[in-house]
N, CA, C and O atoms as a CHARMM CRD file, in Angstrom:
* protein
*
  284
    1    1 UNK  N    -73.99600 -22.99300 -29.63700 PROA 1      0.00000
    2    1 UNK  CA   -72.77300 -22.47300 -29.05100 PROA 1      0.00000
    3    1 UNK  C    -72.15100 -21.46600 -30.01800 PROA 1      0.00000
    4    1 UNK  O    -72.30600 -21.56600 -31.23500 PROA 1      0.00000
    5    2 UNK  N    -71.37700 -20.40400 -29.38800 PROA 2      0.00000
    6    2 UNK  CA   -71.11800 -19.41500 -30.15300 PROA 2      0.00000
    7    2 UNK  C    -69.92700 -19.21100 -29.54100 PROA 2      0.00000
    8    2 UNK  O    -69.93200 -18.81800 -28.37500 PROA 2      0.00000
    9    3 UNK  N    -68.49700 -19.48100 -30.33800 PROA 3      0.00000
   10    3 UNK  CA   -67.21400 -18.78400 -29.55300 PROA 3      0.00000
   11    3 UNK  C    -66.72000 -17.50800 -30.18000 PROA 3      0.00000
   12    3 UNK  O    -66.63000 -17.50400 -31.40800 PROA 3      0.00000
   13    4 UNK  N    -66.33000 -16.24000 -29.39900 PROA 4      0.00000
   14    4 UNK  CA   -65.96600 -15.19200 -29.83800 PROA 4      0.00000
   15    4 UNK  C    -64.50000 -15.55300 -29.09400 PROA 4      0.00000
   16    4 UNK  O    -64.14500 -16.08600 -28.04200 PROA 4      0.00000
   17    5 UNK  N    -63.78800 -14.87400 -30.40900 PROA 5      0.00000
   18    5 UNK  CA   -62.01600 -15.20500 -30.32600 PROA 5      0.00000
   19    5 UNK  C    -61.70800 -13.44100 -30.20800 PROA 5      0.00000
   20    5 UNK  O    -61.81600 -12.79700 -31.25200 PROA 5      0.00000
   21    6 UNK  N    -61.38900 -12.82600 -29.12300 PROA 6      0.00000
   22    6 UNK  CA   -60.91600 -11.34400 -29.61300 PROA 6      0.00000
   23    6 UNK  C    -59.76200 -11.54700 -28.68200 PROA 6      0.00000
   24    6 UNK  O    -59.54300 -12.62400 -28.12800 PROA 6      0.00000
   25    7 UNK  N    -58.89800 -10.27200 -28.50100 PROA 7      0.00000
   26    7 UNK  CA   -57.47800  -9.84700 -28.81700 PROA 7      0.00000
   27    7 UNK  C    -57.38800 -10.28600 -27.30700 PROA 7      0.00000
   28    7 UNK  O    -56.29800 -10.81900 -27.09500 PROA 7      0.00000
   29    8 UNK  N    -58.29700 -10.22100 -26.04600 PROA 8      0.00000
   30    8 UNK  CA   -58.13700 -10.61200 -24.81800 PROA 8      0.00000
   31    8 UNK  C    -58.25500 -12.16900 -24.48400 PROA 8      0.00000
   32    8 UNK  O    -57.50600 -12.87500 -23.80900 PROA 8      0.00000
   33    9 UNK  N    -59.36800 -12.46700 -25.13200 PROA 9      0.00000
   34    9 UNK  CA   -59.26800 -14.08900 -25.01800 PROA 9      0.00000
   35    9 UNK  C    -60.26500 -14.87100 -25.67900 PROA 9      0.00000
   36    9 UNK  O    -60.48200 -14.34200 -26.76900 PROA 9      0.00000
   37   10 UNK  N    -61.01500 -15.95200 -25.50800 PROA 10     0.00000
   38   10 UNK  CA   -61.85800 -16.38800 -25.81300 PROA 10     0.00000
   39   10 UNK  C    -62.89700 -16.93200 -25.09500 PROA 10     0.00000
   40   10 UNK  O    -62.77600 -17.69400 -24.13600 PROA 10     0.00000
   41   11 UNK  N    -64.19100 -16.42100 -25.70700 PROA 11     0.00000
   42   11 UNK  CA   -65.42700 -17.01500 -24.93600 PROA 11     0.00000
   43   11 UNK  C    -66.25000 -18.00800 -25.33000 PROA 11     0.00000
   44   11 UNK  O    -65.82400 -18.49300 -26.37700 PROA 11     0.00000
   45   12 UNK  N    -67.06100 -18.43100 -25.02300 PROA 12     0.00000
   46   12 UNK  CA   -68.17500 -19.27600 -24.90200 PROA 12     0.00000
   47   12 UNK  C    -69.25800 -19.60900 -24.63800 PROA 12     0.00000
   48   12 UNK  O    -69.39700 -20.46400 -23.76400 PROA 12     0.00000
   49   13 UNK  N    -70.40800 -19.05300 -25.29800 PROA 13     0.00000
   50   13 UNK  CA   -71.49400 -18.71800 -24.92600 PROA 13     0.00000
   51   13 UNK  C    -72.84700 -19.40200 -25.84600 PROA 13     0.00000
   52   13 UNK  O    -73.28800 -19.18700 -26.97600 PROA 13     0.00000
   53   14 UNK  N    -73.31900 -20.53400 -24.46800 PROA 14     0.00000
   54   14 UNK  CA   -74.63300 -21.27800 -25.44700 PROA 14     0.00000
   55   14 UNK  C    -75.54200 -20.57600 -25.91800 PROA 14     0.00000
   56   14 UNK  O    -76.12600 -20.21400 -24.89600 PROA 14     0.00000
   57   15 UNK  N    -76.11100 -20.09600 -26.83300 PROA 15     0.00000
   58   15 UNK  CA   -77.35100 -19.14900 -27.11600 PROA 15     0.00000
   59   15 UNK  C    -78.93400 -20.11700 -27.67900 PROA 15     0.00000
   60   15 UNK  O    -79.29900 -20.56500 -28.76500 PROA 15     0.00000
   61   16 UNK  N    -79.26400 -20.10900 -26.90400 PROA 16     0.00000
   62   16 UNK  CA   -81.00100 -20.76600 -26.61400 PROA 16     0.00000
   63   16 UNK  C    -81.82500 -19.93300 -27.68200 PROA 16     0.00000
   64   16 UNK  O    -81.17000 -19.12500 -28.34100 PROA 16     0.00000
   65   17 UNK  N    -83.24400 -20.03700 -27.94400 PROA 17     0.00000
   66   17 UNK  CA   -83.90100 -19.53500 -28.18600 PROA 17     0.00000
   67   17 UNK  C    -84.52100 -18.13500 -27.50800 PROA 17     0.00000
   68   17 UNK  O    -84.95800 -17.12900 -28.06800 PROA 17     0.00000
   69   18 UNK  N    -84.41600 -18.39900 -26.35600 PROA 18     0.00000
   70   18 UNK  CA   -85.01700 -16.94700 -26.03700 PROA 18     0.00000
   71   18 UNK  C    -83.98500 -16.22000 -24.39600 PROA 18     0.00000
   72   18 UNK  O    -84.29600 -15.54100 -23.41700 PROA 18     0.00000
   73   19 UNK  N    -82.40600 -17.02400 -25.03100 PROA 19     0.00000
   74   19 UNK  CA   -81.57600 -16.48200 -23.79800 PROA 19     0.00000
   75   19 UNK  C    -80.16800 -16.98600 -24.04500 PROA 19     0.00000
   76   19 UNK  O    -80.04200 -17.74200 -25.00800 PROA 19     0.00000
   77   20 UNK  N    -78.97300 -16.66100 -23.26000 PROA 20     0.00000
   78   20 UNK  CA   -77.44800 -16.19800 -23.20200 PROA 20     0.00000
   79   20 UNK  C    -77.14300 -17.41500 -22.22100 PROA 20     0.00000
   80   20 UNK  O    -78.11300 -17.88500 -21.62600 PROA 20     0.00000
   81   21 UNK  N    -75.73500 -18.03500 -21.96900 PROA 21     0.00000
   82   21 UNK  CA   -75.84600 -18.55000 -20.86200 PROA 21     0.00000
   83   21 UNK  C    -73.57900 -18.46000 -21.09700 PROA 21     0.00000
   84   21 UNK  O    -73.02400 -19.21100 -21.89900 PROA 21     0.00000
   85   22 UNK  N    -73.25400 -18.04800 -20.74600 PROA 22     0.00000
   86   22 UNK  CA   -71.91300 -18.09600 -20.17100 PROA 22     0.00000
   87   22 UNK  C    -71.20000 -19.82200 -20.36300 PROA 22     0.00000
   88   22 UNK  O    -71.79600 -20.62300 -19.64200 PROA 22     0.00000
   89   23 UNK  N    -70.28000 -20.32800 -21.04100 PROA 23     0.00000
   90   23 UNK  CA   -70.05700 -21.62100 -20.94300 PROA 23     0.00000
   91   23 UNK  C    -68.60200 -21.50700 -20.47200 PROA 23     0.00000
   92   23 UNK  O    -68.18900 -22.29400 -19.62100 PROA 23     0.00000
   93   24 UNK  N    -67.84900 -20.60600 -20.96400 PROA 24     0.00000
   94   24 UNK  CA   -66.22700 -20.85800 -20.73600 PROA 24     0.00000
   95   24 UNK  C    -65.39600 -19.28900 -21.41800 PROA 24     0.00000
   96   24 UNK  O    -65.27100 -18.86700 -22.56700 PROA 24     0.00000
   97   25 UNK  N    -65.02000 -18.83700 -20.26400 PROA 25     0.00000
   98   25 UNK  CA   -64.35500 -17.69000 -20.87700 PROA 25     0.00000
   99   25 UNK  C    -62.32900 -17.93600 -20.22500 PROA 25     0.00000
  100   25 UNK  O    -61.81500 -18.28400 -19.16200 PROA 25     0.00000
  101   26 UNK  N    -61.95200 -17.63300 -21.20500 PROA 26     0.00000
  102   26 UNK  CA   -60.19600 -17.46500 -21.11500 PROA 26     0.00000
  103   26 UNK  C    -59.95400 -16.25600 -21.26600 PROA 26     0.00000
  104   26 UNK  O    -60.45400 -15.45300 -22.05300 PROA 26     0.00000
  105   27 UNK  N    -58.94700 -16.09100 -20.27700 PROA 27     0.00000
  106   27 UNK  CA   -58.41200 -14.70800 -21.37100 PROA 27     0.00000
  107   27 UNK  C    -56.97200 -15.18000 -21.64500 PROA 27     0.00000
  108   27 UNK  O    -56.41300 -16.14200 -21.11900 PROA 27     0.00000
  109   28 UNK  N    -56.46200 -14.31600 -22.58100 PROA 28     0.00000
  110   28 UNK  CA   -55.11000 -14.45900 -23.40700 PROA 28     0.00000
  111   28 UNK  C    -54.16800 -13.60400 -21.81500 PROA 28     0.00000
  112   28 UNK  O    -54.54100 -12.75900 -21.00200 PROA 28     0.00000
  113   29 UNK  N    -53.01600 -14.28500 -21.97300 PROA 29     0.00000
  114   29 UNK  CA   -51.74000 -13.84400 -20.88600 PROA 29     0.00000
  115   29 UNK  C    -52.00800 -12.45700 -20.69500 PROA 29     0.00000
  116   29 UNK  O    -52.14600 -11.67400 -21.63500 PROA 29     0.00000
  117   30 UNK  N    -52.08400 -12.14700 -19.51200 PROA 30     0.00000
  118   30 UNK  CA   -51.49600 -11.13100 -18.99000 PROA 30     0.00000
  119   30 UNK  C    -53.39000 -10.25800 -18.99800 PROA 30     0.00000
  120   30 UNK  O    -53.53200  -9.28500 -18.25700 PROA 30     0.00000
  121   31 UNK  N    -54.18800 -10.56600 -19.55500 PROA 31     0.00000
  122   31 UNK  CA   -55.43700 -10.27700 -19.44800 PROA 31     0.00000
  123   31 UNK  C    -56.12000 -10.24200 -18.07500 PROA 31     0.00000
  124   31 UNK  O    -55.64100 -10.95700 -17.19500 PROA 31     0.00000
  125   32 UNK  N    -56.93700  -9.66200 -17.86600 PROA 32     0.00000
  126   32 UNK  CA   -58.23300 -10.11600 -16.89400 PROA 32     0.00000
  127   32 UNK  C    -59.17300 -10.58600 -17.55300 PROA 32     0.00000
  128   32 UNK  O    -59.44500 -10.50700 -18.75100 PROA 32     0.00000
  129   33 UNK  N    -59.69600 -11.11700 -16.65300 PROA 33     0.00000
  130   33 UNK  CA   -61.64200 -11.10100 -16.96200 PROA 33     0.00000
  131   33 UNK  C    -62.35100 -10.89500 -16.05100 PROA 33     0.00000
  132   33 UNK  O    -62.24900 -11.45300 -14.95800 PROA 33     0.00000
  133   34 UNK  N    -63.54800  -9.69600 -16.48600 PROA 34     0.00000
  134   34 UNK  CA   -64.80900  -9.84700 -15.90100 PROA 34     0.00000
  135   34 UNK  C    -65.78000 -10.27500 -16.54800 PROA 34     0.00000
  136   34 UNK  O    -65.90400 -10.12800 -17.76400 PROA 34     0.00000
  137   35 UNK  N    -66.73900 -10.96700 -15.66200 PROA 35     0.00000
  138   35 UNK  CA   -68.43600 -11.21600 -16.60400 PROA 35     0.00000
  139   35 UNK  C    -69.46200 -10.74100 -15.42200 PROA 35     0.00000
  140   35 UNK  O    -69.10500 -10.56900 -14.25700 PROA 35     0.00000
  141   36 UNK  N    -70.63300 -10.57800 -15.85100 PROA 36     0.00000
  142   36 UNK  CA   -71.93300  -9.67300 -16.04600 PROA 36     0.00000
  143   36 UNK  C    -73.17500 -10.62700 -16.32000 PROA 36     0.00000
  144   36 UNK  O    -73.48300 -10.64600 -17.51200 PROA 36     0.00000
  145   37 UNK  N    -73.65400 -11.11200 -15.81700 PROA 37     0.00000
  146   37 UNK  CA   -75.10400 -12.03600 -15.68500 PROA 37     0.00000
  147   37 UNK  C    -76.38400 -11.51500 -15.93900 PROA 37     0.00000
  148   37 UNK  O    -77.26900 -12.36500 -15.84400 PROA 37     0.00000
  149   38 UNK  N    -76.68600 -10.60300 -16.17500 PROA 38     0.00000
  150   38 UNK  CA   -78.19000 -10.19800 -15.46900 PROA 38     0.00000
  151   38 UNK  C    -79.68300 -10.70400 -16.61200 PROA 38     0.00000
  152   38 UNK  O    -79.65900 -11.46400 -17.58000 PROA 38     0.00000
  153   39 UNK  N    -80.35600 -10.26600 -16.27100 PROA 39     0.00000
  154   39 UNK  CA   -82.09600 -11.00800 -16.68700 PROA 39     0.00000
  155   39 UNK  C    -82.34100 -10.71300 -17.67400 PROA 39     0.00000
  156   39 UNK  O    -83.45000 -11.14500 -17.98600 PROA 39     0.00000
  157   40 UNK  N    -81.68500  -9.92800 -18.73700 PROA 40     0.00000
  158   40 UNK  CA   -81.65500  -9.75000 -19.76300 PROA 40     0.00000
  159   40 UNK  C    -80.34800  -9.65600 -20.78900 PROA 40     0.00000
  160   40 UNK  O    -80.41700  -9.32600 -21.97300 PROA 40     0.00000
  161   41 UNK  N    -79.19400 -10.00500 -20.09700 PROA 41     0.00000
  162   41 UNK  CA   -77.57800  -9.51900 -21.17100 PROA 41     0.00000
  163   41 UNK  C    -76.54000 -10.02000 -20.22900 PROA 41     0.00000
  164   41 UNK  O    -76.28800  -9.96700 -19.02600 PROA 41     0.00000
  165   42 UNK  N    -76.15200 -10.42900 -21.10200 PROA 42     0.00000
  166   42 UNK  CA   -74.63200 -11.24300 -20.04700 PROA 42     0.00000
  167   42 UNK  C    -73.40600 -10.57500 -21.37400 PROA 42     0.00000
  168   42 UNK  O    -73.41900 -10.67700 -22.60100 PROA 42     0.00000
  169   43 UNK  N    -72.31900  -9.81200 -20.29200 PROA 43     0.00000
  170   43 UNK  CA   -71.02200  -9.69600 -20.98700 PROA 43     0.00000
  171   43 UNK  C    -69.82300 -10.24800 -20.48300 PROA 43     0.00000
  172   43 UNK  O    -69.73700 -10.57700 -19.30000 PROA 43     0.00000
  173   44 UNK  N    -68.96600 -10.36400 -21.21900 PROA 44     0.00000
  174   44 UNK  CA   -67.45800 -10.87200 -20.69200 PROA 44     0.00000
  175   44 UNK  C    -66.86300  -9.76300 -21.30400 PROA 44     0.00000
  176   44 UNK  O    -67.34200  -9.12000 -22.23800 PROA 44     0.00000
  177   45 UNK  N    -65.54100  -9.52000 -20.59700 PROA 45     0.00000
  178   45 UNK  CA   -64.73900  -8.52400 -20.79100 PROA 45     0.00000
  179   45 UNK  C    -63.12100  -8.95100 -20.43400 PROA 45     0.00000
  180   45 UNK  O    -62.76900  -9.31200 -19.31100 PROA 45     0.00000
  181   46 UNK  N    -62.53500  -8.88000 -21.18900 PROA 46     0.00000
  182   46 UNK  CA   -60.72000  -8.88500 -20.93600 PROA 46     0.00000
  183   46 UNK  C    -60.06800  -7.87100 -20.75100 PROA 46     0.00000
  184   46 UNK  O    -60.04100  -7.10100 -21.71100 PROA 46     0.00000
  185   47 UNK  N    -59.40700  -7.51500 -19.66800 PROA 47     0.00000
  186   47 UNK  CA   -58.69000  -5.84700 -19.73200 PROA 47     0.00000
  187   47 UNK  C    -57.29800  -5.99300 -19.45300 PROA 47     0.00000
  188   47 UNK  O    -56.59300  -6.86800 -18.94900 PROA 47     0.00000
  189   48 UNK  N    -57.18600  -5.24300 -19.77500 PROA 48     0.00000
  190   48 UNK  CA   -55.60400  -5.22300 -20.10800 PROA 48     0.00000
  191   48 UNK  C    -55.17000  -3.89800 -20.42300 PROA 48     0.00000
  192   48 UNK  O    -55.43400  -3.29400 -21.46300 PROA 48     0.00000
  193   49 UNK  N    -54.23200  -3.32800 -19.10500 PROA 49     0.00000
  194   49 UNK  CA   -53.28500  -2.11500 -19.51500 PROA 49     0.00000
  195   49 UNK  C    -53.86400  -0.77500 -20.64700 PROA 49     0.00000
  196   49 UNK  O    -53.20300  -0.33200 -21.58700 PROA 49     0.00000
  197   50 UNK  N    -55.57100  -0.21900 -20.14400 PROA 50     0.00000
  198   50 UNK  CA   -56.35300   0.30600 -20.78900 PROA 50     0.00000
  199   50 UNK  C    -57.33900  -0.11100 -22.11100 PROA 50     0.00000
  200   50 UNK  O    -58.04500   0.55400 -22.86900 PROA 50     0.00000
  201   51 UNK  N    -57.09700  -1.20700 -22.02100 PROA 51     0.00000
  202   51 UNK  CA   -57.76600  -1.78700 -23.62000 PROA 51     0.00000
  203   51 UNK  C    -58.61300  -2.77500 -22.88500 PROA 51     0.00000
  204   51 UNK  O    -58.54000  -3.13700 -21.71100 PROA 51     0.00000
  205   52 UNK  N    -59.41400  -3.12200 -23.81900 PROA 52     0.00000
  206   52 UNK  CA   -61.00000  -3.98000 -22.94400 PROA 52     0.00000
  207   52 UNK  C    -61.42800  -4.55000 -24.75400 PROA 52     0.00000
  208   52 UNK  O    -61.30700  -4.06400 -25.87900 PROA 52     0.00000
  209   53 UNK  N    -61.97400  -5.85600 -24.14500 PROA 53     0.00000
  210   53 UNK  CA   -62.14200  -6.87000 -25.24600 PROA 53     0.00000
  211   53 UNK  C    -63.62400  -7.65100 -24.96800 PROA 53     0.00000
  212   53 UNK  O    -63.62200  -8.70500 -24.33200 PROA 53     0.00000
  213   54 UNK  N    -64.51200  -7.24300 -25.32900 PROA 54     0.00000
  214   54 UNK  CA   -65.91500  -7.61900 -24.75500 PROA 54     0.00000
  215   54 UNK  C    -66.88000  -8.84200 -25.67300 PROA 54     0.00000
  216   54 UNK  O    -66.68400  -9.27000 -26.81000 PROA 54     0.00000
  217   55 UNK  N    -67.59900  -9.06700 -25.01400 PROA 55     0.00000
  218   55 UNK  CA   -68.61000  -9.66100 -25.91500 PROA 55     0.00000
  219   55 UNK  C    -69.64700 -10.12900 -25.04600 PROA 55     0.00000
  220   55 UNK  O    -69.59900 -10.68300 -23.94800 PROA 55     0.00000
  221   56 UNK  N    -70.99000  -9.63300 -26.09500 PROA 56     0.00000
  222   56 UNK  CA   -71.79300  -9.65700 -25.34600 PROA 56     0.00000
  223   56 UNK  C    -73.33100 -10.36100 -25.82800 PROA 56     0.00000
  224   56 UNK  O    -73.70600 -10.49400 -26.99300 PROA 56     0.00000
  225   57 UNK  N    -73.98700 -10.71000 -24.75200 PROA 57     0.00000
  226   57 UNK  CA   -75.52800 -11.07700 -25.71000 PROA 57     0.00000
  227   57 UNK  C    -76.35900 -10.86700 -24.67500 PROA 57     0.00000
  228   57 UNK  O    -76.29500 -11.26200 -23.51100 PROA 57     0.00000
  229   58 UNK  N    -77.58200  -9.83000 -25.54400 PROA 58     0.00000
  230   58 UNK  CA   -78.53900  -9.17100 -25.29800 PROA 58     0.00000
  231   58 UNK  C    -80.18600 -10.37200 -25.98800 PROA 58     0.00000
  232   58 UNK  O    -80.29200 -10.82700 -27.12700 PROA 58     0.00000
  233   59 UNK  N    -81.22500 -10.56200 -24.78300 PROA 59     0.00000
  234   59 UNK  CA   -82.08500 -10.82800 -25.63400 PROA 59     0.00000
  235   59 UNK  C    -83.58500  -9.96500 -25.18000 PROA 59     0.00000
  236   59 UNK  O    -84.65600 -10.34100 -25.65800 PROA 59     0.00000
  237   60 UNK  N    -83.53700  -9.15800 -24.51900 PROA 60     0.00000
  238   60 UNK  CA   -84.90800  -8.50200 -24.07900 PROA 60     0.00000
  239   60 UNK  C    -86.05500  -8.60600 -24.82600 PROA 60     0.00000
  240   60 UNK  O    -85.99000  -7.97200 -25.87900 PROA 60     0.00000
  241   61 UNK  N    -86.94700  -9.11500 -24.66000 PROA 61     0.00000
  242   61 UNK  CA   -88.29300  -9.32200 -25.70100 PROA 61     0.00000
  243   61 UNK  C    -87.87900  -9.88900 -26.88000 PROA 61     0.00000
  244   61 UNK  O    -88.75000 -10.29400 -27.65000 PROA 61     0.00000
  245   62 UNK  N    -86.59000 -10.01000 -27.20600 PROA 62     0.00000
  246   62 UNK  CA   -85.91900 -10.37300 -29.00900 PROA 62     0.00000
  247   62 UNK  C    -85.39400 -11.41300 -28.99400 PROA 62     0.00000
  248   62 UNK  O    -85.20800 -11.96100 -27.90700 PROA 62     0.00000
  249   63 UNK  N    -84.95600 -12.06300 -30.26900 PROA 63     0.00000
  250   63 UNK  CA   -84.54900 -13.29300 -30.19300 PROA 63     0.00000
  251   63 UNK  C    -82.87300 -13.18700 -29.51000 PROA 63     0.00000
  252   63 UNK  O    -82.50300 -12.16800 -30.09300 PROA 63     0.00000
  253   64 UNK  N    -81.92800 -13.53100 -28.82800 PROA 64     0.00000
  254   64 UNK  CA   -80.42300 -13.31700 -28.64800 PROA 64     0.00000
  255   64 UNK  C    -79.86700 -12.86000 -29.41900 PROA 64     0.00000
  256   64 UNK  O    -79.91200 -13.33700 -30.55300 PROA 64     0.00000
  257   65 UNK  N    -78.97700 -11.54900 -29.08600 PROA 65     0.00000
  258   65 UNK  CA   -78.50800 -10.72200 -30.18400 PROA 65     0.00000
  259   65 UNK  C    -76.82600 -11.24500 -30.23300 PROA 65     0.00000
  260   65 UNK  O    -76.78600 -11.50400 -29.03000 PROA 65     0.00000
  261   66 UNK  N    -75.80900 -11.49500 -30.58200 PROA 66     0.00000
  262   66 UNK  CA   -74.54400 -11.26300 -30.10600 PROA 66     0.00000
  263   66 UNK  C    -73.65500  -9.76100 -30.64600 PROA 66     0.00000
  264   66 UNK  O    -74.06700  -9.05200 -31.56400 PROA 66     0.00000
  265   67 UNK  N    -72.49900  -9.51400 -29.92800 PROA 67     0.00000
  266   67 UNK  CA   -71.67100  -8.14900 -30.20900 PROA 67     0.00000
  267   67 UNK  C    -70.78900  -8.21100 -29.72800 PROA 67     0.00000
  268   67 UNK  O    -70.85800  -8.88600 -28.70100 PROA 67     0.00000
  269   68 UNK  N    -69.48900  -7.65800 -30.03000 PROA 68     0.00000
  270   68 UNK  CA   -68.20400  -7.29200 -29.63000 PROA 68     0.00000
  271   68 UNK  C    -68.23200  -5.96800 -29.55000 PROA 68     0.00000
  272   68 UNK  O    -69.13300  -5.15800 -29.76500 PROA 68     0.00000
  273   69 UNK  N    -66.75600  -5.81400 -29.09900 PROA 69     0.00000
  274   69 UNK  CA   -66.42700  -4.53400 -28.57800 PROA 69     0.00000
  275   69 UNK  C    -65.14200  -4.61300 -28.04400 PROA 69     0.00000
  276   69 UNK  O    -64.80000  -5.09800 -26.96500 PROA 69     0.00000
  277   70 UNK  N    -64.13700  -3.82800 -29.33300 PROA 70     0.00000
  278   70 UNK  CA   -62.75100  -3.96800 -28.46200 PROA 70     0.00000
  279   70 UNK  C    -62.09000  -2.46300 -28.58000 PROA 70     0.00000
  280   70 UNK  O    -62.70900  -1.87800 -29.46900 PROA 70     0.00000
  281   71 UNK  N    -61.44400  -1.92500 -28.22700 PROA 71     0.00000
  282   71 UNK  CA   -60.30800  -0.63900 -28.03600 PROA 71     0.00000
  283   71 UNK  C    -59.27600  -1.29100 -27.81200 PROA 71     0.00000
  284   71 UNK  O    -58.20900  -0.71000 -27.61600 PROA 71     0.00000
């Protein structure tokens, strides 16, 4: 398990050996959230009033990568 704490909210994401899986995303007041599934990378995102708070994990052929990304 891997929790990323950024400025929109917090996530939760089990990371396997060879994959991502979404466990629990919040966002902080006044935030959104979107998330993103697909066969290789799952992201979550918090937006808010032009600013976006991401995190993400990539594993294509590789072991699970994790990353943020905030403005």
């Amino acid at each position: 398990m891997h929790t990323f704490t950024l400025k929109g909210g917090r996530a939760t994401v089990a990371v396997g050996e060879t994959d991502c899986r979404i466990v629990s995303a919040t966002p902080a007041e006044g935030w959104e959230l979107q998330t993103w599934t697909e066969p290789y990378w799952l992201r979550i995102t918090f937006l808010k009033d032009g600013k976006e708070s991401s995190a993400f994990c990539t594993w294509n052929a590789l072991p699970p990568r994790l990353d943020t990304y905030e403005t």
